[in-house]
BAFI-3210 file (N, C-alpha, C; in Angstrom, 3 decimals, decimal comma, padded with zeros to 6 digits):
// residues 225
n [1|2|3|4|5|6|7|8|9|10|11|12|13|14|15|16|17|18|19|20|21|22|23|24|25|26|27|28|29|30|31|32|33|34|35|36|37|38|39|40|41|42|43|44|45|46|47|48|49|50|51|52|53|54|55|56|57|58|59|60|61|62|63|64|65|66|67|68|69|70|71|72|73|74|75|76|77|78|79|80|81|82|83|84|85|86|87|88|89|90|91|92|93|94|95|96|97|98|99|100|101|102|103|104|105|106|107|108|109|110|111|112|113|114|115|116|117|118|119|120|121|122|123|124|125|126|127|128|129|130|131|132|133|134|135|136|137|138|139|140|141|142|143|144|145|146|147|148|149|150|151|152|153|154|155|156|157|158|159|160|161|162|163|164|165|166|167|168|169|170|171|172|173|174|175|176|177|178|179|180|181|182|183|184|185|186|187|188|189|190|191|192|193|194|195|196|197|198|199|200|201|202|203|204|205|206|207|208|209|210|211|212|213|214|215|216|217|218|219|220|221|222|223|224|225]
n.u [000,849|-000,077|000,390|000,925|000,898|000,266|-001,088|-001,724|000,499|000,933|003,101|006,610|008,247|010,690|010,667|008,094|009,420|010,985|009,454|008,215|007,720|009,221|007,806|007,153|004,078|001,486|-001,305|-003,021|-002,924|-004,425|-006,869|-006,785|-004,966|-006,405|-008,167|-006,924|-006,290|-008,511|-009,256|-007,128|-006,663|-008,809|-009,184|-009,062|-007,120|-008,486|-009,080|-007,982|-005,839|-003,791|-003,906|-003,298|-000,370|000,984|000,834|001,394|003,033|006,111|008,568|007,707|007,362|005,996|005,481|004,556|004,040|004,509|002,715|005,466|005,756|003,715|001,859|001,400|-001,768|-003,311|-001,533|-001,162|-004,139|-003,785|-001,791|000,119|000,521|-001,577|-003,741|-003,409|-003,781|-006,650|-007,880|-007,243|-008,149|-007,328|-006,980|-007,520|-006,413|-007,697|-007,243|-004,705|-001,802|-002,099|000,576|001,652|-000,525|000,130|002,715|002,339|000,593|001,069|-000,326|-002,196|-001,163|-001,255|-001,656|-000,295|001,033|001,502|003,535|004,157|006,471|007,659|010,006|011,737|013,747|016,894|015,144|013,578|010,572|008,444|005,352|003,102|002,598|001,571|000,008|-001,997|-004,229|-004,319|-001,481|-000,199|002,384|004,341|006,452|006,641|005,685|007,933|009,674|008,930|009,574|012,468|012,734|012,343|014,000|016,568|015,441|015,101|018,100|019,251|018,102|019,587|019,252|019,327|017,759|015,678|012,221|008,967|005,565|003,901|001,318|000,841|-000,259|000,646|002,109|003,490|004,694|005,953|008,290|009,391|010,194|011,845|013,754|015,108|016,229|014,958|014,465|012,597|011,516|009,832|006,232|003,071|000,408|-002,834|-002,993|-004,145|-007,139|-009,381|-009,491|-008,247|-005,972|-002,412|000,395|003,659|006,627|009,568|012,570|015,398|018,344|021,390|020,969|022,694|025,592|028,232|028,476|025,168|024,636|025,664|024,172|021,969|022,668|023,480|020,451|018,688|020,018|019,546|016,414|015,881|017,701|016,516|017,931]
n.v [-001,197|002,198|005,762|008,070|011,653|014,885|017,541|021,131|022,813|024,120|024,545|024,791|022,297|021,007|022,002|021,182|018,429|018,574|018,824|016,120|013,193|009,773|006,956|003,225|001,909|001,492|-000,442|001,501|003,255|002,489|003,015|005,547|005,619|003,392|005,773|006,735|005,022|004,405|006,484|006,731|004,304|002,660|-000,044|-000,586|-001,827|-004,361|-003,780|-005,923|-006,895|-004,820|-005,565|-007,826|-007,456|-005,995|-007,361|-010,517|-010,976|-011,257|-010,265|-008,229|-004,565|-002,027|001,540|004,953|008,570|011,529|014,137|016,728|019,607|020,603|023,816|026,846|026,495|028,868|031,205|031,516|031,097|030,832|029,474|026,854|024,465|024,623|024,819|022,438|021,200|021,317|020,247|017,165|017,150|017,144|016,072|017,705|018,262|019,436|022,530|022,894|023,390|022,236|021,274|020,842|018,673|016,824|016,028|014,664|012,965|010,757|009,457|011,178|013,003|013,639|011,436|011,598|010,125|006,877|003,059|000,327|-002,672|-005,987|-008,317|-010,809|-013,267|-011,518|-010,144|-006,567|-006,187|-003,173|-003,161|-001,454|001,875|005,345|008,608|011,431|012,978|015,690|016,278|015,822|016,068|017,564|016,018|014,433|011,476|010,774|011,411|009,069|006,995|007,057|006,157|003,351|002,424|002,785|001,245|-001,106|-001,665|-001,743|-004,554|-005,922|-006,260|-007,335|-006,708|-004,418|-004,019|-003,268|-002,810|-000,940|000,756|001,313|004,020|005,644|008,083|009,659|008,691|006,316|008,362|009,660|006,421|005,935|008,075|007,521|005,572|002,719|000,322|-000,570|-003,908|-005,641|-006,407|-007,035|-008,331|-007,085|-006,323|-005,065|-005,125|-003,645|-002,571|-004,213|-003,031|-002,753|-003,500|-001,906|-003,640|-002,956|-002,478|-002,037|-002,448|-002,699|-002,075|-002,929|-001,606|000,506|002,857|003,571|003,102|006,000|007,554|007,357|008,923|011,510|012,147|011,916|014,047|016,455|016,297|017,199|019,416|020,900|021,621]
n.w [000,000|-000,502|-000,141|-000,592|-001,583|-002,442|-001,194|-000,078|001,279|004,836|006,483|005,845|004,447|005,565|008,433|009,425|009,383|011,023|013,641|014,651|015,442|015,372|016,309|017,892|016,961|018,999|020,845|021,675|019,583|017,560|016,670|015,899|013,911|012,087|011,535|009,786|008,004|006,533|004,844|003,399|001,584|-000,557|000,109|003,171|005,844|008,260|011,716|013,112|012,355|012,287|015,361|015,169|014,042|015,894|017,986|017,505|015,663|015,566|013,442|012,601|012,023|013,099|013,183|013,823|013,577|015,365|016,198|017,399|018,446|019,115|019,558|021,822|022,545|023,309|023,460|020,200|017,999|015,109|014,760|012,412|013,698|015,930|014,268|012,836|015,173|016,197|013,741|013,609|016,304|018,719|021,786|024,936|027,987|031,137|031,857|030,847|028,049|024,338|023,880|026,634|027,248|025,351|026,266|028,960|028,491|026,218|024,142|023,097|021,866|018,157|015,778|012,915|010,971|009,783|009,654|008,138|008,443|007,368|008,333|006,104|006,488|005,652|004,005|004,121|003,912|002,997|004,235|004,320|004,305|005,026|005,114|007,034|005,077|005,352|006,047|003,855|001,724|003,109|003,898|006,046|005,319|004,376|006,611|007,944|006,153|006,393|008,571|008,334|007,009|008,513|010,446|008,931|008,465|011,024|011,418|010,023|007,132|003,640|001,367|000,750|-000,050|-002,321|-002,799|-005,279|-006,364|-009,707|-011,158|-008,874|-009,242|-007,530|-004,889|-006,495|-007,563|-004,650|-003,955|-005,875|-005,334|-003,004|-003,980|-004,780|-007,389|-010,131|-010,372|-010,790|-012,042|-010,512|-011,685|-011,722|-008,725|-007,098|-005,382|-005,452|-008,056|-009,498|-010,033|-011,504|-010,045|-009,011|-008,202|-006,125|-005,141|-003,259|-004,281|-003,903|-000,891|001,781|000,775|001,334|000,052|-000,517|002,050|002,838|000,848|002,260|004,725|003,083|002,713|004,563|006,114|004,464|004,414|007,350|007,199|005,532|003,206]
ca.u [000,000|001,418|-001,022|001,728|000,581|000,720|-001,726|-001,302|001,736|000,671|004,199|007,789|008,590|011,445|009,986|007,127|009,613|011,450|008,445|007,351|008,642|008,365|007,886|006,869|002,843|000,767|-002,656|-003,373|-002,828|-004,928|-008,049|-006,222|-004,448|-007,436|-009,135|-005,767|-006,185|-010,074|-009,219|-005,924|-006,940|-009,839|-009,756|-008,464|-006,826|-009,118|-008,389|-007,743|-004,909|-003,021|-003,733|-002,457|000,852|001,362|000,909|001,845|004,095|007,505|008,875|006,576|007,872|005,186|005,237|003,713|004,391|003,357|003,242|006,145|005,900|001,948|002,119|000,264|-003,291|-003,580|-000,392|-001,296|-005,133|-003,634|-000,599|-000,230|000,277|-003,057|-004,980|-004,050|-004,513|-008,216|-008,035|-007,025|-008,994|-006,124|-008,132|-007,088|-006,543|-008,317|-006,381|-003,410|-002,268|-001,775|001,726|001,444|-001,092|001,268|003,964|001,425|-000,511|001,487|-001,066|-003,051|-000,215|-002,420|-001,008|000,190|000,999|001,837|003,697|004,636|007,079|007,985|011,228|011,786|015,346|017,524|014,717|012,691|009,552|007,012|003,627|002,086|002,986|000,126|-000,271|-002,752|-004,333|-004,267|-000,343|000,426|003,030|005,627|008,191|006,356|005,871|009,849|010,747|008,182|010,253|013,712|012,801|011,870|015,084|017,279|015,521|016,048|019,893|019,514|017,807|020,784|018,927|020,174|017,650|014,350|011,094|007,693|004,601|003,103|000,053|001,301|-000,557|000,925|003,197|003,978|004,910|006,984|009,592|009,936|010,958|013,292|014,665|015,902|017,049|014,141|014,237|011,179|012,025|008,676|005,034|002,776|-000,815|-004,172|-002,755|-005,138|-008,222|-010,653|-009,529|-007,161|-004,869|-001,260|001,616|005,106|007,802|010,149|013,953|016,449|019,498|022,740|021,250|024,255|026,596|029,075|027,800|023,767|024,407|025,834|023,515|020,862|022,850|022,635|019,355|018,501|020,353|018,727|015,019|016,095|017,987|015,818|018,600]
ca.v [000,000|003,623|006,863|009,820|012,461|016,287|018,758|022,707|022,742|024,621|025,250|023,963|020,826|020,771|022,212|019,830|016,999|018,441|018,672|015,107|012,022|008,483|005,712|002,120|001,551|000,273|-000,676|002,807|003,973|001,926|004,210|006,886|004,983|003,468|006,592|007,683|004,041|004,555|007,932|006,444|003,089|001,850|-001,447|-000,907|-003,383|-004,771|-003,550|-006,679|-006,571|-004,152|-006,091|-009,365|-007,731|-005,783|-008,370|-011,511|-010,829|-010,989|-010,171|-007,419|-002,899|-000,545|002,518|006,166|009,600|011,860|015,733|016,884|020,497|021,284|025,074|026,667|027,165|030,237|032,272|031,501|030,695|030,705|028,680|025,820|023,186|024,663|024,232|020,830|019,792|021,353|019,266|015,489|016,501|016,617|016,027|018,437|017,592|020,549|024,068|022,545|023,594|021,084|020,647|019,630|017,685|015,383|015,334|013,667|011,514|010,783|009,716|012,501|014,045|013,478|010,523|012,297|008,701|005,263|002,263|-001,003|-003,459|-007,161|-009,157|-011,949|-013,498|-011,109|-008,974|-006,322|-005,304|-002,205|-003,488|000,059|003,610|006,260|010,159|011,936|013,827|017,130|016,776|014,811|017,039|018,029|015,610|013,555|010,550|010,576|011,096|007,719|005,857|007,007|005,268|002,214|001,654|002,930|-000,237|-002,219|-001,576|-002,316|-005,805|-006,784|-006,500|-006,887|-005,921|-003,570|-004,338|-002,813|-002,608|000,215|001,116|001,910|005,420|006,395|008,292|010,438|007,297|006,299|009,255|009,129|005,390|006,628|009,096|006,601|004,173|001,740|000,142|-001,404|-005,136|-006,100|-005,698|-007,503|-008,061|-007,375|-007,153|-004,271|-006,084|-003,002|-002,223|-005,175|-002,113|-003,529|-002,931|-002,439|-004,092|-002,162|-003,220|-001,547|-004,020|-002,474|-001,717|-003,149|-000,959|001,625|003,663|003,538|004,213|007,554|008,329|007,490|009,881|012,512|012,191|012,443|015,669|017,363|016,646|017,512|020,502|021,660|022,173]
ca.w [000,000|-000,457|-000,172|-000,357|-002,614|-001,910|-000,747|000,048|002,389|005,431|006,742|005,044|004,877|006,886|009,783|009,881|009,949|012,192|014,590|014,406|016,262|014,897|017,817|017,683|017,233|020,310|020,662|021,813|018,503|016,559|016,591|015,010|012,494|011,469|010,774|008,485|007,058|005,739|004,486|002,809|001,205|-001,225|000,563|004,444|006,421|009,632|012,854|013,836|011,111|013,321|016,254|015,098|014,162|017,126|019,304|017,837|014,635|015,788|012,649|011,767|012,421|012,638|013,872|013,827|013,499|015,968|015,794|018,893|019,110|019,789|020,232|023,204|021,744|023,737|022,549|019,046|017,463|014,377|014,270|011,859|014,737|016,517|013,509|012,990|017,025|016,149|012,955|014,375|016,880|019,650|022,963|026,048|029,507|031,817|032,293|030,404|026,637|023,738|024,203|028,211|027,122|024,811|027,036|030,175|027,921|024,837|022,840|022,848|020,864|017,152|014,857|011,654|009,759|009,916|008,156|009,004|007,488|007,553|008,425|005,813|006,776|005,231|003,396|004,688|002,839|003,821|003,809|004,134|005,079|005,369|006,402|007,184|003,984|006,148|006,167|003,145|001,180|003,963|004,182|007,190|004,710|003,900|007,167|008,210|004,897|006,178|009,625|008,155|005,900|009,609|011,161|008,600|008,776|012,348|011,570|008,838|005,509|002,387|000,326|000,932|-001,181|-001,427|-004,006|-005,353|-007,445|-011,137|-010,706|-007,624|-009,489|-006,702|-003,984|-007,037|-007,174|-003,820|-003,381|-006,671|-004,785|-001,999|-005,031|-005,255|-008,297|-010,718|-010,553|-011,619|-012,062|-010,332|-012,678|-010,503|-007,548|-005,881|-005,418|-005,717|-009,079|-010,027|-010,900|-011,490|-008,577|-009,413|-007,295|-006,159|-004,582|-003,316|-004,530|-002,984|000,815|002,166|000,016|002,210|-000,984|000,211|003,802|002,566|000,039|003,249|005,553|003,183|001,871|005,495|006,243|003,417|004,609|008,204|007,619|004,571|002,226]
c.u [000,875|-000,188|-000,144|001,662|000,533|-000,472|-000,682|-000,359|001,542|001,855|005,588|007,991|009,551|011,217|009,000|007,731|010,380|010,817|007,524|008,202|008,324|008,823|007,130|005,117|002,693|-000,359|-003,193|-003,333|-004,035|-006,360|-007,811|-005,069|-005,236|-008,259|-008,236|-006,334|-007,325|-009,987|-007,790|-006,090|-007,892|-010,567|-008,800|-008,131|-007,742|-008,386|-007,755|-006,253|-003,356|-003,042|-002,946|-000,405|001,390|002,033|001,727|002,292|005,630|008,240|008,284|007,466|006,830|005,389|004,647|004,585|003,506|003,726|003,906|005,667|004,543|002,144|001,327|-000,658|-003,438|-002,445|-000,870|-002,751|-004,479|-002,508|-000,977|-000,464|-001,134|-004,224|-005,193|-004,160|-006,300|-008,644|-008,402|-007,702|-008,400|-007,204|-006,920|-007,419|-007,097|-007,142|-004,917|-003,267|-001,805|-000,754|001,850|000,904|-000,578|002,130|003,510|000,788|-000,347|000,976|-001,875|-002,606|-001,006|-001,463|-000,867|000,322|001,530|002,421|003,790|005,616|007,644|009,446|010,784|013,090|016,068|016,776|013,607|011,608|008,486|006,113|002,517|002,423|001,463|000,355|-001,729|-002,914|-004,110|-002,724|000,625|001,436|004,143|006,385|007,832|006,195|007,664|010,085|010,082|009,500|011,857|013,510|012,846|013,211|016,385|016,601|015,785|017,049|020,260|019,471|019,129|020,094|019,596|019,711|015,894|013,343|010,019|006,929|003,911|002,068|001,008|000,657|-000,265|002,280|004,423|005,180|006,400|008,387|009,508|010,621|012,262|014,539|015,441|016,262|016,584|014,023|013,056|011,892|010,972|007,583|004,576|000,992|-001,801|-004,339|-003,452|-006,437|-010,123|-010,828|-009,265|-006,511|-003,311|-000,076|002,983|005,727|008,846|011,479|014,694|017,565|020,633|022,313|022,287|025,673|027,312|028,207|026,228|023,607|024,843|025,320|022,444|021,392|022,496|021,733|018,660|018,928|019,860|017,549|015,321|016,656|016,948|016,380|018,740]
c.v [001,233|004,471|008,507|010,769|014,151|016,846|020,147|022,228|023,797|025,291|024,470|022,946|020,124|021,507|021,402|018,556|017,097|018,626|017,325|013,878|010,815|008,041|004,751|002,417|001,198|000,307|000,334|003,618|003,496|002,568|004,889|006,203|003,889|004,236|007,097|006,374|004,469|005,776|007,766|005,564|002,875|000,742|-001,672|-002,204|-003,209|-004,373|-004,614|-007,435|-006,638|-004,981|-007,378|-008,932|-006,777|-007,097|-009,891|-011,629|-010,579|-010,382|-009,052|-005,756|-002,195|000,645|004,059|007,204|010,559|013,499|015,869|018,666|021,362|023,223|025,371|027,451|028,477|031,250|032,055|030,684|030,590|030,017|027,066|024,403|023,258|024,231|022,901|020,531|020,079|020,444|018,042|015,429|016,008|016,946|016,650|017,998|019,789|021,391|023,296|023,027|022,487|020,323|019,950|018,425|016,224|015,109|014,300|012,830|011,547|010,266|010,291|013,028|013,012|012,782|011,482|011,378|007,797|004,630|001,597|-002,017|-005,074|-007,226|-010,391|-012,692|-012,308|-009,822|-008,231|-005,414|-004,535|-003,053|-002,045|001,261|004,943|007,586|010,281|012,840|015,112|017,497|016,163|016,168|017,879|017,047|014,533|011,619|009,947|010,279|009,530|006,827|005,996|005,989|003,915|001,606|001,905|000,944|-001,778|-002,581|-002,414|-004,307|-006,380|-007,083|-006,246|-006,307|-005,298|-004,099|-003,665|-003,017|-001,610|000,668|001,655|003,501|006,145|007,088|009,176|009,958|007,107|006,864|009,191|007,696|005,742|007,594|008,628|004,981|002,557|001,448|-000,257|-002,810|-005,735|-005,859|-007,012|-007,317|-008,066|-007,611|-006,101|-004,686|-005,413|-002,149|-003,018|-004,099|-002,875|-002,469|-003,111|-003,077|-003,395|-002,661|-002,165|-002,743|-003,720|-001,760|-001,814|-002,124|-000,149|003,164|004,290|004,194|005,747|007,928|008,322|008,954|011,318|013,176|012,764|014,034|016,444|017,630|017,152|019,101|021,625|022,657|021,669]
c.w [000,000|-000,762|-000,078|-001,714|-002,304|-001,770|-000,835|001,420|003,137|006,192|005,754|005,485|006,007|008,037|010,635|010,199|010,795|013,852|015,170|014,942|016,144|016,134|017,205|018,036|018,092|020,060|020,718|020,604|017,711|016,240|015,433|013,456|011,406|010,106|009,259|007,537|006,318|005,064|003,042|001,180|000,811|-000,244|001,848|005,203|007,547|010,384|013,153|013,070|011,897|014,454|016,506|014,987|014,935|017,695|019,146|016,344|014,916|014,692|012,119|013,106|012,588|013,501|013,389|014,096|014,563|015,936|017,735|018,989|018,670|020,255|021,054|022,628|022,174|023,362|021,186|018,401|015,916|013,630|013,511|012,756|015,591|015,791|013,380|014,143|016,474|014,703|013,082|015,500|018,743|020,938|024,276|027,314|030,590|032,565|031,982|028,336|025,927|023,954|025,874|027,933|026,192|025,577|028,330|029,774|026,267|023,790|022,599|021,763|019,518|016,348|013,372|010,447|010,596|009,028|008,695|007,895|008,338|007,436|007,200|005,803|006,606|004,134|003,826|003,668|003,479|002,900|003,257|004,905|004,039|005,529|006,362|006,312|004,088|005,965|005,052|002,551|002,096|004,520|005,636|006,570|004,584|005,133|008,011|007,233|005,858|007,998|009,942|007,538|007,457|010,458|010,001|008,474|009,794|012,137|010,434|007,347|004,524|001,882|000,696|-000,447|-000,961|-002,812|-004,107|-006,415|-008,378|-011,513|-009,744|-008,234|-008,277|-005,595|-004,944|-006,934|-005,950|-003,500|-004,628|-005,841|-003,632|-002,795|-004,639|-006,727|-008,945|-010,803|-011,283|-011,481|-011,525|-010,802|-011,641|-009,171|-006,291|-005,982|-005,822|-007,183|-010,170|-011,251|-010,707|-010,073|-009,577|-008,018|-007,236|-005,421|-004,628|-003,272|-003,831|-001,494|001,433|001,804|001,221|001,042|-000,361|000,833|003,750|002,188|001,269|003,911|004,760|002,843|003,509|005,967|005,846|003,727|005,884|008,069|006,417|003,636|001,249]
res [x|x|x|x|x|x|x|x|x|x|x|x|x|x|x|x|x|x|x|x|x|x|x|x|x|x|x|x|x|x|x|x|x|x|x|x|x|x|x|x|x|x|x|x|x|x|x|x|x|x|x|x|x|x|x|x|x|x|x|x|x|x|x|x|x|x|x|x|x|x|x|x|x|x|x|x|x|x|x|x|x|x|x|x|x|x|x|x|x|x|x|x|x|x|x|x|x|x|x|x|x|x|x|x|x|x|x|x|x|x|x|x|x|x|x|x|x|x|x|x|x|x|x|x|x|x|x|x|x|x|x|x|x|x|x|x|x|x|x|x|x|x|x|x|x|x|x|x|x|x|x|x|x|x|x|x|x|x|x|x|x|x|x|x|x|x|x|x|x|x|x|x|x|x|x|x|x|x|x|x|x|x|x|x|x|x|x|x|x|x|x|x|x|x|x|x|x|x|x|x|x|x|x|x|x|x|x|x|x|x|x|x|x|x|x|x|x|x|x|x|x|x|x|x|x]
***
């Protein structure tokens, strides 16, 4: 699955990703990554989806994006982080402002996206990465992808994989731009269109080469140069 496409960019990109903090999924999330999923996806995965590979997928990554620096609703009605807490919907704890309220009950702080990816020995493939349509277009998708290819480092992969709708041209250049290749097409393989998927591989993960082009592909969305 892949759903990254652009909207109106409410602040710069690198600001938004540098406001945003991926962490490992929990059950506590699954509400809110839900609602991104049905909003994302034709043909959503079951809650019970998420629950199975929480809980009892050893082999299985997911995690979430969460917005970190909530401004204080009352200094600013009009800041981009206020609009989206009143967006997502960010729920307040009494005579406290947004930001308290993430730091005491961290999932309050409003899911932004999601992905998740599989272990298969030696290869790790995303199943599905998500935002939220509200924030699609600032760099919170990328910096979800660049988290996912950091743990797969960690786990010892050789080689990254994923599938992506043949219209997602957007999804596309991005996994291009972190040197996913087309390996192959896979015929009818979205079930609510039987639109074709490409396959996608990164072949030299391993490389000394890679891990540099990662570091400073990273730098770039981080420092927003």
């Amino acid at each position: 699955m892949s759903a990254i496409s652009p909207v109106p960019i409410l602040t710069p990109a690198h600001t938004a990703t540098r406001s945003i903090v991926i962490e490992p999924m929990d059950v506590h999330d699954i509400p809110a990554v839900m609602e991104i999923e049905r909003m994302a996806f034709p043909r959503p995965w079951p809650e019970k989806a998420y629950r199975y590979e929480l809980a009892e997928n050893d082999n299985a990554y997911f995690v979430v994006a969460r917005a970190l620096n909530i401004e204080n609703a009352t200094a600013s009605s009009t800041s981009p982080w206020h609009r989206l807490a009143q967006l997502l919907h960010l729920p307040h704890l009494p005579g406290r402002t947004a930001a308290q309220t993430a730091r005491i009950a961290p999932h309050a702080a409003p899911v932004l996206g999601f992905a998740g990816m599989w272990m298969y020995v030696d290869e790790a493939h995303i199943a599905t990465i998500a935002t939220h349509p509200s924030v699609r277009g600032r760099g919170i998708g990328e910096r979800i992808l660049l988290d996912l290819l950091h743990e797969a480092q960690r786990r010892h992969a050789v080689t990254v994989t994923l599938e992506v709708r043949v219209s997602n041209i957007v999804a596309q250049n991005l996994y291009r731009k972190y040197e996913f290749e087309e390996v192959g097409r896979r015929k009818a393989y979205y079930h609510d269109n039987r639109e074709d998927a490409l396959l996608m591989t990164i072949t030299n993960f391993e490389s000394p080469a890679y891990r540099e082009r990662l570091e400073a592909l990273e730098h770039s969305l981080v420092s927003g140069s």
